[in-house]
N, C-alpha and C positions, 0 to 999 in steps of 0.2 A: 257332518254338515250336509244337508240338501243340496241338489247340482244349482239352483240357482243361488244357495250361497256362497257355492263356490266361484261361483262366477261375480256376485255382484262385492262380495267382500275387496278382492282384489282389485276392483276398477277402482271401487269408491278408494281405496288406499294409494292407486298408483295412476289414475286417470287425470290430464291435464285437459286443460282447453288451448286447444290451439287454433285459433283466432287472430286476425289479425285486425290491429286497430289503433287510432289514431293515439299517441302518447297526451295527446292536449287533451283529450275526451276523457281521461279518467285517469286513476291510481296507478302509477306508474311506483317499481318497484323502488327507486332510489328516494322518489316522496314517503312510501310507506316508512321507509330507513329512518330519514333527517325528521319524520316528525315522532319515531319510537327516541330518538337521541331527545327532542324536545320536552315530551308530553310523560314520559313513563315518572314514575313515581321514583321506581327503583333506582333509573341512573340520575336521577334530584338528589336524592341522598347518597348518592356515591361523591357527587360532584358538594355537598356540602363537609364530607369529608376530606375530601382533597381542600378545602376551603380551609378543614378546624386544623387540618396537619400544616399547613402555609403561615398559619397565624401563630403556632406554636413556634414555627421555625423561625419567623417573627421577631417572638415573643424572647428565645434562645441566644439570637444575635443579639438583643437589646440589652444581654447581661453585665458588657462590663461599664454600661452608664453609670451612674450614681444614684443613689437610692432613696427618696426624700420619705421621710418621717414627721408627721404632724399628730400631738397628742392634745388632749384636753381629759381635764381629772375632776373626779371633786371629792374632795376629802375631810378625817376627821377624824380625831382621838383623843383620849385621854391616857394612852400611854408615856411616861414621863419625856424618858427620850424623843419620841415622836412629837411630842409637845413644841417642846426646845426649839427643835430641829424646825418644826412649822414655824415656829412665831421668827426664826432666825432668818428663814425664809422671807419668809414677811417683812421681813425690818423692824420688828417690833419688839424685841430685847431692849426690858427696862433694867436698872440696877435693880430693880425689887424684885426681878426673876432669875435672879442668884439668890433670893434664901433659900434656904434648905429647905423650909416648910413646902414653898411653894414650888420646889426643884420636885419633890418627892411625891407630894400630891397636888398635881395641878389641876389646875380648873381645864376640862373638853375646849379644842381648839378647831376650828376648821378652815377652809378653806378651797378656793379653786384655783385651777392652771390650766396655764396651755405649754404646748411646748413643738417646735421642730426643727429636725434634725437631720443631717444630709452624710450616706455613707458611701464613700467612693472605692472602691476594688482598685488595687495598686497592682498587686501581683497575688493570684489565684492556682496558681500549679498549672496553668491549661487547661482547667475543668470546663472553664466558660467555650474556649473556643473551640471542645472536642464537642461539648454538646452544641455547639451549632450547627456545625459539621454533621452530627449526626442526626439531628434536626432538619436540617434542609436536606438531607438523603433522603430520609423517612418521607418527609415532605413529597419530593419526589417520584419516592414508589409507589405514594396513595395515587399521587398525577398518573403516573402507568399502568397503574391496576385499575383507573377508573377508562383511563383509555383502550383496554381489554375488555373491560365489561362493554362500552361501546360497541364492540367488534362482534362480542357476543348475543347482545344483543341483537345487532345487523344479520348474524347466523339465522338468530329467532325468527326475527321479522320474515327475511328469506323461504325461511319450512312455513311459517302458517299463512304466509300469501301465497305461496302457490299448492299450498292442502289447501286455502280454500279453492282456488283452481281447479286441483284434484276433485275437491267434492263436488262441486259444479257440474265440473263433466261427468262425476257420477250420476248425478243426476239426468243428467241427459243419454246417458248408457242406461239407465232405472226405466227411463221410459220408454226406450227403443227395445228392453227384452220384453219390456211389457207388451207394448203394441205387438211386437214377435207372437208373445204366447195368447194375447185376447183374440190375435188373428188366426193361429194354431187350434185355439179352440173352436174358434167358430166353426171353423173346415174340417176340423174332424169330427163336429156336431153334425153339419151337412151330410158329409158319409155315411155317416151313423143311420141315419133315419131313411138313408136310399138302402143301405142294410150292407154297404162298402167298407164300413169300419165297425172294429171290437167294437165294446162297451170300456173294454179295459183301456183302450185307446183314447176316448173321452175322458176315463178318468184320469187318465196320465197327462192327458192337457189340461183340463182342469188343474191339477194337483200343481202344474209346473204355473199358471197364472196366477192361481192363488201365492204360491211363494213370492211370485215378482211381484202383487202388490205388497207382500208382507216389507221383503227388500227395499222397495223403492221408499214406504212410511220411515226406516231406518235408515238409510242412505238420506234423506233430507232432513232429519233429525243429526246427523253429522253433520251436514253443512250448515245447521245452524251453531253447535259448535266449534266448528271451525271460522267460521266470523267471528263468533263472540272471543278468541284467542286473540287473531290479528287485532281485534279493537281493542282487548286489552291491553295491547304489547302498544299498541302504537296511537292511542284515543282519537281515533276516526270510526264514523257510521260507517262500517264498510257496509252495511245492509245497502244502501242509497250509491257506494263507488264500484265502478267497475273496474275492473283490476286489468289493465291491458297492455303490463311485461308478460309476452308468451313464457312459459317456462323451457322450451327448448329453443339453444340459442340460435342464431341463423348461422354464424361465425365464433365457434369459441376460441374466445381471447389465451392467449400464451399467458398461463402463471406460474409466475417465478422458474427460478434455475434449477440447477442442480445442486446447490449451497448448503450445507449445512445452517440447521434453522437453530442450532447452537446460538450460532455468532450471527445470529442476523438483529434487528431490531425490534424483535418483538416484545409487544410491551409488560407482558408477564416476566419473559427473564429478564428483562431489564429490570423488574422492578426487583424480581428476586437479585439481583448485582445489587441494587442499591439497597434494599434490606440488610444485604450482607456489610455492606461499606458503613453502615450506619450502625451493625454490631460491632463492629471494629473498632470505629469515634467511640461506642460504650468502653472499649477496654481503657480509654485516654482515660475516659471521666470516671472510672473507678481508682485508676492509677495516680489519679491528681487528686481523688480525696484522700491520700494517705499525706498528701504534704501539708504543711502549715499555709495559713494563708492570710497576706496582707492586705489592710485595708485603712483609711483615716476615713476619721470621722469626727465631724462639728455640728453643735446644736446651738440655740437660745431655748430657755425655759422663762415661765414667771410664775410665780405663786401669789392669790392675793386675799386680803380678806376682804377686801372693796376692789370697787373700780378704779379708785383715788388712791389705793394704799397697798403697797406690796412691792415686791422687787424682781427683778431683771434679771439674769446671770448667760454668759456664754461658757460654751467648752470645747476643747479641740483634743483629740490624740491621734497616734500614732502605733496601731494596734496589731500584734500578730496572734492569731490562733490556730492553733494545731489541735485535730481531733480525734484519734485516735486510738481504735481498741480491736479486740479479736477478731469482733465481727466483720472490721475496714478488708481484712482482706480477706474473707470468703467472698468478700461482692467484687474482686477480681476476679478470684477465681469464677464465680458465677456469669461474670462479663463474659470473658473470655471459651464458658461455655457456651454461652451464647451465640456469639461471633462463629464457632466451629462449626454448629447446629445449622446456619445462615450460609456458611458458605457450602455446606452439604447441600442443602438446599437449592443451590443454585446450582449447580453439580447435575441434581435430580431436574431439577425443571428442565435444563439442556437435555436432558438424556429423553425428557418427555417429549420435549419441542420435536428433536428428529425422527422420534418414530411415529408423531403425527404428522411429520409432512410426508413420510414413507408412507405411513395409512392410508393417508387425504389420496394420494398422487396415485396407487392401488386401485383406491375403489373410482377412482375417477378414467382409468384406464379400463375398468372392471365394467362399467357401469356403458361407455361407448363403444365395446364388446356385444354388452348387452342387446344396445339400440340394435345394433346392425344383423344381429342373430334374430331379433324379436319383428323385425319391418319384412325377411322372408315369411316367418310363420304367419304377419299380418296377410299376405297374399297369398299365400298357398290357404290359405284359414277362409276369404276370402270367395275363391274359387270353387273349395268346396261345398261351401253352405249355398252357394246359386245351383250347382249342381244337384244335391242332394232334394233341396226344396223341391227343385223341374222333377226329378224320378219320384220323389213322394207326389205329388200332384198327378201325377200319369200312374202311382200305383204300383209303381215299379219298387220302392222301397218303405220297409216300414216307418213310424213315427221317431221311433227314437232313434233312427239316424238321422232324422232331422235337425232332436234335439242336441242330438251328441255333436252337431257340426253348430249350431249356435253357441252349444256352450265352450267349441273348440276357440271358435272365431273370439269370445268373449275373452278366451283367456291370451288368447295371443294379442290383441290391443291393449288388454291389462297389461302385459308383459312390456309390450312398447314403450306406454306410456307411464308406465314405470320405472322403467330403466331411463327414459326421458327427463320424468322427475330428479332420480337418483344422480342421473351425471349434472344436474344444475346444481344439489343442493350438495354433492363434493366436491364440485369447484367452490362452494363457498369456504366449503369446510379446509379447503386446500389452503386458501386467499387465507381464512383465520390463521392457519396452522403457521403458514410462510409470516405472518407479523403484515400481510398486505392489506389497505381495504378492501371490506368484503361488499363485492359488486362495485368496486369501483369507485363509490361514493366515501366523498371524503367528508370533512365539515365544513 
């Protein structure tokens, strides 16, 4: 890579604006938040999920109501029996539909109906109330995994409001090495032609301004994608807002303890708990399909051949059915694979949870390390590039310690405002980890 890609790739990736400015005047980071919670497509459909899981579990509970049946027929045969049986229906059995003749070959008879009928669940083995139970778990877990995704989202929104930040200030780092080298050029054009400076000295200005316009065309081509990210995430012009949460805080907030994120309330292992809880309710309702199950049940029918002409009947019983075969108990054993799989599961998530807030709380410690190492180099970096510049001017040093101190000073405010970046964007990452809002922002 070229020294001034070396220089410019780093800012653009780790350069903020630190700026101070009115919170009413523009985008402020907890707005960017609550309007990615509003506007994203993605958590729409997460939150209609958690909508079709709620209706289901609904739907679950509503099992041991009764069950109403309403039919309408239309029919027609000439088979003998089915004959009989219609016209019997009907009310329409004459003595002349006992001859044989016409017992044996009857004349096509038809007919329509209606009929409805009502089945009420008496005793079920528990089937109804394990799957509600696990219904409204399940339920549940969709509500916490969508409130994850929230939090994830909140993460998102956080990295590409302040890359666009970053890119911004790259931009104004893009034209600060520029003005640097169009003004390096110039002056060592001047020397040149009083016969003070190489040729090769020209070209090495040259060659270092020609890269910073190349840089500076590429650095503002990322910050057009870096807008177009946060608009996506969050459906705001950010072309038109100006973004004026600084990314370094003035006061960072204390998050979270020292608690295992195990047992904390985060809403991934919560949901993985209730996933689990809700494989469990499965082994009920595998366990309850092996028993018989009681139910009553009453109808009215009517069959007619007219509107005027046909008849009426009710019926009531008192019905037990048991169903049972090979396959009833592989689907325990399959439950209950289930159930084990789930509770693994949650096992793993907790194991996951705490070595992300071990990570988070790392690189966040890592990262304000950084700062404090990186704001030395900014002033020692500082001082020597004024330095350097005064003895090249008087002649006293060649060009490229000039350069070598611009591109020092570059790297060490890259480094700054890097590590400035990085400790904002692991507190959020800390906030995710710990199950806390991220930045703060609730709903």
């Amino acid at each position: 890579m070229t020294p001034i890609g070396k220089i410019a790739a780093p800012i653009l990736l780790a350069s903020v604006a630190l700026f101070s400015a009115s919170a009413d005047d523009g985008l402020r980071i907890e707005d960017a938040i609550r309007s990615a919670w509003k506007e994203n497509p993605g958590l729409a459909a997460g939150a209609f999920h958690v909508a079709a899981a709620r209706a289901d579990a609904q739907a679950a509970g509503n099992g041991h109501w009764p069950t109403l049946a309403v039919t309408a027929k239309g029919i027609g045969t000439s088979e003998p029996a089915g004959v009989f049986a219609i016209k019997l229906d009907q009310q329409r059995i004459t003595a002349a539909d006992f001859d044989p003749a016409r017992l044996n070959y009857p004349d096509p008879v038809g007919g329509i109906g209606l009929g409805a009928g009502i089945v009420v669940p008496i005793w079920m083995g528990g089937r109804i109330l394990a799957g509600q139970h696990a219904a409204e778990a399940q339920a549940d877990a969709e509500a916490s995994t969508q409130a994850r995704r929230r939090e994830e989202m909140a993460l998102a929104v956080v990295q590409a409001y302040f890359g666009v930040q970053v890119a911004s200030q790259g931009v104004r780092y893009a034209d600060d090495v520029l003005e640097h080298a169009r003004e390096t050029e110039r002056f060592v054009g001047e020397r040149n032609q009083k016969g003070l400076a190489l040729d090769a000295d020209v070209a090495r200005a040259v060659a270092f301004r020609a890269q910073a316009e190349a840089e500076r065309a590429w650095v503002l081509q990322q910050l057009a994608s870096s807008r177009s990210a946060l608009a996506m995430l969050t459906g705001i012009d950010t072309a038109r807002s100006s973004l004026v949460t600084p990314v370094e805080m003035q006061a960072a907030p204390s998050v979270g303890g020292g608690g295992d994120a195990s047992r904390s309330d985060r809403p991934d292992v919560v949901a993985a708990r209730l996933r689990a809880q809700a494989a469990e309710e499965g082994i009920g309702v595998s366990r309850a399909s092996l028993l018989p199950a009681i139910f009553a049940q009453a109808g009215v029918d009517t069959l007619r051949s007219s509107i005027q002409q046909g008849a009426t009947w009710w019926s009531a019983a008192l019905m037990v059915r048991w169903e049972i075969g090979a396959s009833s108990f592989g689907g325990v054993q399959a439950a209950e694979a289930r159930s084990a799989a789930a509770a693994s599961a949650v096992r793993w998530q907790e194991v996951q949870a705490t070595r992300e807030v071990e990570e988070a709380r790392q690189a966040v410690a890592t990262a304000d390390a950084r700062v404090r190492s990186a704001r030395e180099a900014v002033t020692a970096s500082e001082s020597a590039r004024s330095l350097r510049e005064a003895r090249y001017r008087q002649g006293l040093l060649p060009l490229t310690d000039v350069l070598d101190a611009q591109a020092a000073l570059a790297g060490a405010r890259a480094l700054l405002l890097r590590s400035q970046l990085e400790t904002r964007i692991a507190r959020a990452q800390l906030e995710l980890a710990l199950g806390v809002p991220v930045e703060g922002v609730q709903s």
